[in-house]
C-alpha positions in Angstrom: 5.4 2.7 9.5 6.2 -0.2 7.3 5.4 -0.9 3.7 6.4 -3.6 1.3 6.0 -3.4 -2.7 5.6 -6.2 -4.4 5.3 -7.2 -8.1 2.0 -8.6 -9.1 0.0 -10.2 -12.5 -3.1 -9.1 -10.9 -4.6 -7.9 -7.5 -7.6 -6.6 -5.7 -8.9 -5.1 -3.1 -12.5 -5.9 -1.3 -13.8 -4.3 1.5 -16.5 -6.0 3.2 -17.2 -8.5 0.5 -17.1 -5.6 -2.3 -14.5 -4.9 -4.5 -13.6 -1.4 -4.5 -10.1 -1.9 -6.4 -8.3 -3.8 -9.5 -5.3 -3.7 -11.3 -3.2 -6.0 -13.6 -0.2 -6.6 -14.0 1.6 -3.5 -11.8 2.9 -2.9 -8.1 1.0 -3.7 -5.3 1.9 -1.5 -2.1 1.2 -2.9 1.1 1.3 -0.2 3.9 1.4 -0.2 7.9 0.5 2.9 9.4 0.6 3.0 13.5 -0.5 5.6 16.0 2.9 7.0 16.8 3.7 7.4 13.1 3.4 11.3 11.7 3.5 13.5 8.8 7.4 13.3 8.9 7.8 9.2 8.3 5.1 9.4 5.7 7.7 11.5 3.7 10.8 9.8 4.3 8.6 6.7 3.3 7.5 8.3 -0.2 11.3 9.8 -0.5 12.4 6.1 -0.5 10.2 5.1 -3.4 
């Protein structure tokens, strides 16, 4: 599991040529999920941030 945050004026999300997210200025959180990765690296992820 990976994930980088990174500080943004503006930033969107489109899925299939929709967009189905927006925000301003705000953090943007990009995050890697992979097979092997399980309920406990998802928690020591969010206890990082």
């Amino acid at each position: 599991m990976r994930a980088v945050v990174q500080r943004v004026s503006a930033a969107e999300v489109e899925v299939a040529g929709d967009r189905i997210a927006q925000l301003d200025h705000g953090l943007l959180a990009l995050v890697g999920v992979g097979r092997e990765d399980g309920s406990r690296d998802a928690l020591d992820l969010a206890l990082i941030w």
